[in-house]
N, C-alpha and C positions, 0 to 999 in steps of 0.2 A: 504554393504550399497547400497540399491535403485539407478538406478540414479537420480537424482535432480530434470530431466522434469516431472519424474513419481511421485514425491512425492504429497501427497494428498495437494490441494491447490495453488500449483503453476499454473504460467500460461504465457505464453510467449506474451510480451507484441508486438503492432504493428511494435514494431523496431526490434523484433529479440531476445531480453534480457527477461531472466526468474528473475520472482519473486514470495516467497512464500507469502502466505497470509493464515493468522490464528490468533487465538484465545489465547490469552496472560496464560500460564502456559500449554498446551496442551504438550505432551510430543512429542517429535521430533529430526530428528535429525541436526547438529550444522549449523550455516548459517557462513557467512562470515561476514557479516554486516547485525544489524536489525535496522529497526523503529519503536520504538516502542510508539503507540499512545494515552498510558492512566497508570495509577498508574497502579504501584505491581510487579510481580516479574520480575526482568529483565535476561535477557539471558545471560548465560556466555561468549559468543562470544560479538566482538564488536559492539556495537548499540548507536542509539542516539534516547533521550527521547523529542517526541511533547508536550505539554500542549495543551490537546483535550480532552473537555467533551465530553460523551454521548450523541451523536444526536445533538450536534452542532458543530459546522466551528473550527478550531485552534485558539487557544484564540493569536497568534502572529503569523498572516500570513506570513511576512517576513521569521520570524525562518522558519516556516512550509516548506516553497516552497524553502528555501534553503536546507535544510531536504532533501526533494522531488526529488531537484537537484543532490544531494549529492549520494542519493539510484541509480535513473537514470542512473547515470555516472559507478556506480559500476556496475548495472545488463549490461548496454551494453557493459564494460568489460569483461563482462563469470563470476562475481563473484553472491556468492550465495547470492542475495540479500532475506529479506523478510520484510514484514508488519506487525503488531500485535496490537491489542488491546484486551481490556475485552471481547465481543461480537465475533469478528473476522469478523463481515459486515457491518455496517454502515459507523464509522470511517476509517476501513483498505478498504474497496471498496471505499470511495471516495479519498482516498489515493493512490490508483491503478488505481482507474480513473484520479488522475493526473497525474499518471506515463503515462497513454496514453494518455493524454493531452500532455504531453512534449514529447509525441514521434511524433505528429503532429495530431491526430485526433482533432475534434470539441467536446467540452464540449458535447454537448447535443450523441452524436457519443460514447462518450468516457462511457456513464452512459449505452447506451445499451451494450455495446462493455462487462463492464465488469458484467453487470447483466445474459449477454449470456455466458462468461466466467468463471465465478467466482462464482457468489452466486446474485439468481434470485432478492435480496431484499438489493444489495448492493448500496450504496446512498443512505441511509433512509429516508432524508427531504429535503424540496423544499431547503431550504437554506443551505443544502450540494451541493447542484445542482447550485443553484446560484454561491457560492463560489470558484465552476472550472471553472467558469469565469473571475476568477481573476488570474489564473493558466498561464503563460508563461515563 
């Protein structure tokens, strides 16, 4: 097995902690803990499911950024945290851009940080952008 920094989509966030990010059924191999950001197949590993449409905000920020929290804590433990949704960029990059939001960069910091990282077109919409302002 690969190791984890090398697998496709991961990316080590401003604190130190790897997380993967991808696209909800893509074959792979197992994480420790997923988030997972929209309906349909869920991983056999343990995860926890957001209520997140398509190209908008988490329909229950609370849950979300407890979520967020929860992923956070794990990847800066060394566990194999990842991201996932339908797409694997809109939802899971502003999801990763919270993850660097809570490692202390700036919202607007956070959406170049992972568009240079991750995937050029992650944060889809202005009010995914707005809503990592609500992110601490």
């Amino acid at each position: 097995m690969p190791d984890w920094a090398d697998e496709r989509g991961v990316v080590r966030l401003p604190g130190g902690g790897l997380v993967r990010g991808r696209r909800l059924g893509d074959a792979t191999s197992p994480a420790d803990f997923a988030l997972v950001l929209a309906d349909g197949p869920a991983p056999a590993w343990p995860h926890r499911r957001v209520r997140w449409r398509d190209f908008w905000v988490p329909a229950d920020s609370a849950d979300a950024l407890d979520a967020l929290r929860e992923a956070h804590r794990r990847a800066l433990a060394g566990e194999r945290v990842e991201v996932a949704c339908r797409g694997g960029v809109g939802r899971t990059g502003t999801a990763l851009a919270a993850l660097a939001v809570l490692d202390g960069l700036a919202p607007g910091d956070a959406v170049h940080w992972v568009r240079s990282t991750y995937h050029r077109r992650a944060v889809e919409t202005p009010w995914q952008r707005w809503w990592l302002r609500r992110v601490r």
